[in-house]
N, C-alpha and C positions, 0 to 999 in steps of 0.2 A: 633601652635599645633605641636606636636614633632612628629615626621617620624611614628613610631610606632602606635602614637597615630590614626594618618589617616589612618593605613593602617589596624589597629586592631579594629579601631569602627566597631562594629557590633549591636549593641544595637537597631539599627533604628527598627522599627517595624511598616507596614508589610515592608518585603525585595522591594526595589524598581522594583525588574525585576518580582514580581508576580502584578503587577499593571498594566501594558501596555498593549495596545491594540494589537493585534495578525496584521499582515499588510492583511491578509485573512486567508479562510479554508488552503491555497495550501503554504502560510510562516507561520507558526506558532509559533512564540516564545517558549523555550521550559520552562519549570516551574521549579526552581530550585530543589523541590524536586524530579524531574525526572532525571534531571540530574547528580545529586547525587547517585543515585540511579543507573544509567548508569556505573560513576564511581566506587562503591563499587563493580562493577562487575565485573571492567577490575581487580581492586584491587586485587578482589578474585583469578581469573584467574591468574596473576602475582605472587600471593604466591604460586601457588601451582604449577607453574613450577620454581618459583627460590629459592626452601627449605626455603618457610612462609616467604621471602623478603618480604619490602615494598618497592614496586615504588614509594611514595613520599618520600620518604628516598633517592634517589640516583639523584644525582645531572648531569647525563649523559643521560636520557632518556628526549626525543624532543616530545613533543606534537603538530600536527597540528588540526586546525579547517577547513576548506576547504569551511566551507559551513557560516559563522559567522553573527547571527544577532544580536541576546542581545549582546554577549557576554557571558554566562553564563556558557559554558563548560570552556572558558580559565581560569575565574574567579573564577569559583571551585577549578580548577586544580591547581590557583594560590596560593589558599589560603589552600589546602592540605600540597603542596611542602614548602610553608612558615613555616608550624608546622614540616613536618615532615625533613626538612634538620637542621633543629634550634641546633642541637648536632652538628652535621660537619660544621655548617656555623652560627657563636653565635653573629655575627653583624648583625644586621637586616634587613640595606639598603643595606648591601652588598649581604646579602641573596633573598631580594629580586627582588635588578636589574641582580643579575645573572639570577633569572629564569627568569625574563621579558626579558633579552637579548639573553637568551641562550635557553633554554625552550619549552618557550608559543609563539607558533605562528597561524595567522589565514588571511584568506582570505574574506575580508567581501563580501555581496551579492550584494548591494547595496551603494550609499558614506550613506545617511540615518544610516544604519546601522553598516557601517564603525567608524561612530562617537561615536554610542550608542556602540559599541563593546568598542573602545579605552575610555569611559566614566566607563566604568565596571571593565573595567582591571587595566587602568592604575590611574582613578580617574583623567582624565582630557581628553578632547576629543583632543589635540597634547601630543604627547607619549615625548615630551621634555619641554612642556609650565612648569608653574611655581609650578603647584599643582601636576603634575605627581609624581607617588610615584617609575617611574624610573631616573635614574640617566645617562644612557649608551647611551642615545638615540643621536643624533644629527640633526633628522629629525622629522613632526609633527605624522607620520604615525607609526613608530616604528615597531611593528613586526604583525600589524593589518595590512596590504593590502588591496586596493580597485583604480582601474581605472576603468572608464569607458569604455564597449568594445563594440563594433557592432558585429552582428550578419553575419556569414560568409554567403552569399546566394547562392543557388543553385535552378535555379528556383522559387519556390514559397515557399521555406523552407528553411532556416537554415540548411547547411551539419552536424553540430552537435547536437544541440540540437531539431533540427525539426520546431522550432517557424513558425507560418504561416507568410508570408512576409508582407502579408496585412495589417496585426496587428501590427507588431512592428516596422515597416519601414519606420520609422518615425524622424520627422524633428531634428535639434540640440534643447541638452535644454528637452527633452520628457524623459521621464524610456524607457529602450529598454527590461530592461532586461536580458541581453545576459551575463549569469554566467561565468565569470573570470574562475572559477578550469575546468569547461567541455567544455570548448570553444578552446583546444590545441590539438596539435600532437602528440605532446611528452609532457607531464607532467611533466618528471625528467628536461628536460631544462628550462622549464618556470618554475618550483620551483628556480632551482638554480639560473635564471635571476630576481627572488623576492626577496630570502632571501641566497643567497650564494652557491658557485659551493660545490659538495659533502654533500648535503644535504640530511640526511638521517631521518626520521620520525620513532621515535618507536611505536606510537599512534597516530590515526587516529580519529577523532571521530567530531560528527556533526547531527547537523538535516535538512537535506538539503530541496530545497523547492520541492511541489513534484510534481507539472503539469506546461504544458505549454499551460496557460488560452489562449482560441482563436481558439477554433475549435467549433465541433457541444455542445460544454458548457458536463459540468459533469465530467462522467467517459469518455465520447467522446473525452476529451482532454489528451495530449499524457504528459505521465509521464515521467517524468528527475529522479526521484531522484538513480532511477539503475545506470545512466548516474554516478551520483556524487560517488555511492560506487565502481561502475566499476572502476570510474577515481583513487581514492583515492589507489586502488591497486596495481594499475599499479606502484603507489611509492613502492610500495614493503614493507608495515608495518610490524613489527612484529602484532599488534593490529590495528583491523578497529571497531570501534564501536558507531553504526546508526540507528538510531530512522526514521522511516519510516510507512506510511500506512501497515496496514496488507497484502493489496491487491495483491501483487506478491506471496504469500503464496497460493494460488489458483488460480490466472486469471489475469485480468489486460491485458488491450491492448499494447500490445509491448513488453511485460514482460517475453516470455517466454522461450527465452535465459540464461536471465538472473536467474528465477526461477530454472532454469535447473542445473545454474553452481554453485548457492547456493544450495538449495537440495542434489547436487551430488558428491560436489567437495569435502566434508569431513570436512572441516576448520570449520563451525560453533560450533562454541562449547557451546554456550546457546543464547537463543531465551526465549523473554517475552513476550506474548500473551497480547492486552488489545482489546477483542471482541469489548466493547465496548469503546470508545475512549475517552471519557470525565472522566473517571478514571485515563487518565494518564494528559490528556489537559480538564481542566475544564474549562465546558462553550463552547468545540468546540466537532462538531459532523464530524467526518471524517467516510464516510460511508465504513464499512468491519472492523474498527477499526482501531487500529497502534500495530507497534511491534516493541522493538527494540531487536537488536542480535550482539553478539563479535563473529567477525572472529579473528581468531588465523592461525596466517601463519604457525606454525609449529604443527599444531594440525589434524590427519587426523582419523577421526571415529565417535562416537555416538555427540548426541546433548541431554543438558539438557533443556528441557523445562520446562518453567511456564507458567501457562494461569491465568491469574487474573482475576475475575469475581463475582460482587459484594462484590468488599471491600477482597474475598478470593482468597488467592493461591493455586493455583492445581498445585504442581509439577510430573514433567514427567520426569523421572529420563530414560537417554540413550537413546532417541529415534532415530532412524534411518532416519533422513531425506526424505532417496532418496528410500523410501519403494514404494511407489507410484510417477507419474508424477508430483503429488498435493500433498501439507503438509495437512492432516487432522489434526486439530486443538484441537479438543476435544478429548481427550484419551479414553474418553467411548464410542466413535463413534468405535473406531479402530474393533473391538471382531464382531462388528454386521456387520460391514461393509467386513470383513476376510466370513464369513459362506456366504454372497450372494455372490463372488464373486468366493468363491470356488470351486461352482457348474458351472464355466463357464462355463455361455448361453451366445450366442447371444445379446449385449446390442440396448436398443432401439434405439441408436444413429444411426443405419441403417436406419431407420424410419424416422429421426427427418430434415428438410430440413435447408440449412444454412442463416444467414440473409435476409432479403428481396424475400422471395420465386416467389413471380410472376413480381419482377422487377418493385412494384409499393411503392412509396417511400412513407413515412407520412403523408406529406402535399401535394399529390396527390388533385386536385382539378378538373379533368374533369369525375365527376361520377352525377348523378344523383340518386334522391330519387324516383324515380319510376322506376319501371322496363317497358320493350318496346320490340318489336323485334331486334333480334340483341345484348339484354344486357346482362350480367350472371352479380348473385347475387357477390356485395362486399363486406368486413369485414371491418370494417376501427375504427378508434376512432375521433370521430368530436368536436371539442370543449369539450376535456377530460370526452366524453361520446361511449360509444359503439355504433354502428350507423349500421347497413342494409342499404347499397347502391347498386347502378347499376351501371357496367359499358359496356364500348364496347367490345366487343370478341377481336377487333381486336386491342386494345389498350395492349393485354399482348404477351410481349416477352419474357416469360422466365416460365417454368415450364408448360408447354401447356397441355403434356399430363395427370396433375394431375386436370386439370380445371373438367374435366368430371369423377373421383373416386371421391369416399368418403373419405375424410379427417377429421381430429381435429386442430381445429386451437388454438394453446397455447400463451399465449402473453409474448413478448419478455422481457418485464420489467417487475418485481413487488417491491414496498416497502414493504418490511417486517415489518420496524419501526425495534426500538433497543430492543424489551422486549423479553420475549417466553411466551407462545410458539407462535413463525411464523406459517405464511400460508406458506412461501415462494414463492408458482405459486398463478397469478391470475386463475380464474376459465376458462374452458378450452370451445371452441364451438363446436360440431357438425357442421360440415359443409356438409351436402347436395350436393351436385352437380346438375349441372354445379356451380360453385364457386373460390372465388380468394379473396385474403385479402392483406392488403398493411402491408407496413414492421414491422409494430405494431405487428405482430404476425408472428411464424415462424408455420410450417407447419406438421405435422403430417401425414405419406402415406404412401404405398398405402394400401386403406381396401376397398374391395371391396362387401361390403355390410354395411349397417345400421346395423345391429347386430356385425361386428366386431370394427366397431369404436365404439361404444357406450362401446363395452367391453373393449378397451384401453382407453376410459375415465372415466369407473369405477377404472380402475388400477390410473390412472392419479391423482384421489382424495384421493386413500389412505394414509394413514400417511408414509407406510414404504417408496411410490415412493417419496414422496417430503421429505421425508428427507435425501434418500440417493443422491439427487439431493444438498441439504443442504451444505452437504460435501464439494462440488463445487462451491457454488454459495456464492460469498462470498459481493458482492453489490445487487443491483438491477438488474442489468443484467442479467437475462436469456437465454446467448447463446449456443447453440447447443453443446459447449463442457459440458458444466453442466448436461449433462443429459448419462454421459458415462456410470458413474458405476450401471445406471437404468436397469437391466435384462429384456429382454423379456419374453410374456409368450405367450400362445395360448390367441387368443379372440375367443372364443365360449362361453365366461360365462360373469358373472358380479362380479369380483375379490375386495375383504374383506380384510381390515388389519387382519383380524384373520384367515383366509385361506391361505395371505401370512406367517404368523408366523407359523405357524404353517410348511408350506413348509420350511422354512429359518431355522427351530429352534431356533428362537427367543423366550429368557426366558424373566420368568414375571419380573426381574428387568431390560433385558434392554426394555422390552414392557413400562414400567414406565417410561425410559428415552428418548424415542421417545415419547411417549407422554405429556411429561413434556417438548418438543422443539418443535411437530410439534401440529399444533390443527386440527381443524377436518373443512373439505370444505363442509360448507354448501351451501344450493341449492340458497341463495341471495350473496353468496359472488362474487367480480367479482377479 
């Protein structure tokens, strides 16, 4: 089969990289036509700062992977620059070992994926064996990278990436894990100790993996993938562009650094919304969605957004980022969520207590079901059911003086599921006093009668509080910062989504839009 021949079949049907199993929710392989789609952006972005250039047209711009598991960005990238240098460069294998030599470079996550990467690119897992379709090479690895590395420890974590010690600190021969690109000091030395001193990257781009599995499981596990586009920066790209959970666009634990310097720092210069995630990853449910976004290093002002949502795109032409602490996501949100926060009130977040309010944890186990002298009523969820227990007075350290008001107790997690319209919050308790509830539910205080907590849990159920909570809450998590841009009001009444519109000047098409995302708290919901 003649050079050409192998390197231009394309006929197979389906593509072998949409066939593969995912290695988890947290490594996703990414779907060519994602990828693709990735690229057409940078594409876009590159003509229209270099007067309607093609970058696969110019045989001087360096592509890194940083993050490589298919293969499937280099192999795009490979087979763009194959079409579009074929006028400056009309021999084929000459055209093509330049880019594999000069070009396409990547850092695999994994040797696993190390192999499957150089099987993509090169058509042979040694970048020199006898079917590779490069020529330049002299080694098996060629411009794919992958060694094996431990985990730096400090204490009980990883100084880099955080990994719990417990979990991956483990014997020769095991996955440790321990990511090659975020695992350095200096980046720019350990690039040029891979692939050459003066190593300069014009294009960055990747789907890096995004938690580091081993903590309390979920969202409870601490997220890398900031780590990898942090890292990737630090090379100094012209182009970063990185497919990532939605999750740092509103919350995420650890992220909020990070959120900060994207949001604010000017360089994004478009952002693709996929709420829900299985539109861009078929068959994978990554909760909050994913999004991917081009940083432009020389780019400092508005962001184009798209939010894709059923099969459509909603473009958001110029948006400002760093308008808010949080990216609000949905453009129809932006108009309703401006008029309540204009009136700056007082938000309920003064009210709202932080994780864990009486310092009794989940699986708290010395309560009983009957009440005694000496007990105050607990709130707890017992075998993923709501439960009224007892416990000792003198068992809580923390939150004492709220044990004897009247509080609302709101629970800290809900699944929304992927449809609309969301409940977003489970349903909300009256708490009585004396009372205390374990971490399952954050805290609602001080009200110091039955008639005014009952009137912040009629507010509680309306469609307008949970959805301007919505805005915020972009998993299941319901922490205490989700409830910022929620205004106060008096409790002396029992408060109506129609008594709030009506305060708010909320028109009847966005009244159709909050109603068409939020649904209505009935009295069995929990």
């Amino acid at each position: 089969m003649s050079a050409q021949a192998r390197f231009t079949l394309r006929g197979r049907n389906p593509d072998v990289l949409t066939c593969i199993a995912n290695l988890s929710n947290d490594e996703v392989f990414t779907p060519p036509e994602l990828a693709n789609r990735m690229l057409d952006t940078l594409s876009e972005a590159w003509a229209s700062v270099h007067n309607g250039a093609n970058i696969w047209a110019d045989k001087r711009v360096r592509f890194l992977d940083p993050c490589t598991k298919s293969g499937v960005f280099l192999r795009e990238i490979t087979r763009r620059l194959t079409t579009g240098l074929a006028n400056e460069m009309p021999n084929l294998e000459e055209r093509v070992n330049h880019i594999l030599t000069k070009q396409v470079f990547g850092v695999a996550i994994t040797y696993l994926t190390s192999l499957l990467a150089r099987r993509s690119v090169y058509c042979s897992k040694q970048a020199n064996g006898k079917h590779s379709i490069a020529t330049g090479f002299t080694n098996d690895a060629g411009n794919v990278w992958f060694q094996r590395l431990e985990h730096s420890w400090e204490g009980s974590k990883c100084r880099y990436c955080g990994a719990p010690r417990a979990i991956f600190d483990r014997k020769e021969g095991l996955e440790t894990h321990a990511y090659a690109f975020i695992h350095a000091d200096n980046i720019q030395a350990r690039i040029g100790e891979l692939f050459g001193a003066n190593m300069q990257f014009d294009v960055i781009i990747g789907n890096p993996p995004y938690q580091m599995t081993g903590g309390a499981g979920g969202s409870s596990d601490s997220s890398i993938y900031h780590l990898f586009v942090q890292q990737a920066l630090r090379l100094d790209p012209r182009y970063a562009v990185f497919v990532t959970p939605s999750r740092w666009l509103a919350g995420g634990r650890g992220l909020d650094e990070f959120r900060a310097q994207m949001l604010n720092g000017g360089h994004v210069r478009s952002l693709t919304d996929f709420p829900d995630s299985s539109e861009a990853f078929p068959g994978v449910q990554i909760k909050g969605g994913i999004c991917y976004f081009l940083w432009d290093g020389t780019h400092n002002g508005t962001c184009n957004v798209t939010r894709v949502a059923g099969g459509e795109e909603h473009l958001q032409p110029n948006r400002k980022l760093g308008e808010f602490d949080v990216f609000v996501r949905d453009e129809r949100a932006l108009g309703i969520l401006r008029k309540v926060l204009a009136k700056r009130e007082t938000s309920v977040l003064d009210l709202v207590s932080g994780d864990t309010p009486f310092g009794i944890a989940t699986n708290f186990e010395n309560w009983t079901e009957k009440p005694g002298a000496g007990r105050i009523a607990l709130h707890l969820i017992n075998k993923g059911k709501r439960t009224l227990g007892y416990v000792k007075r003198s068992e809580i350290r923390k939150s004492i003086d709220a044990i004897d008001l009247w509080k609302v107790l709101v629970p800290k997690a809900y699944g929304a599921g992927e449809t609309f319209p969301h409940q977003i919050l489970g349903k909300e308790i009256v708490a009585s006093p004396p009372s205390v509830s374990t971490q399952s539910y954050l805290m609602v205080t001080p009200f110091h009668s039955e008639r005014a907590a009952r009137s912040f849990a009629s507010y509680y159920r309306t469609r307008l509080f949970r959805f301007l909570v919505s805005l915020r809450k972009i998993t299941q998590d319901a922490l205490r910062s989700t409830y910022t841009w929620v205004p106060q009001q008096s409790w002396n009444k029992t408060w109506t989504d129609e008594v709030l519109y009506a305060k708010y000047g909320i028109t009847k098409s966005e009244i159709a839009f909050i109603e068409s995302m939020i649904r209505s708290m009935d009295e069995c919901d929990e």
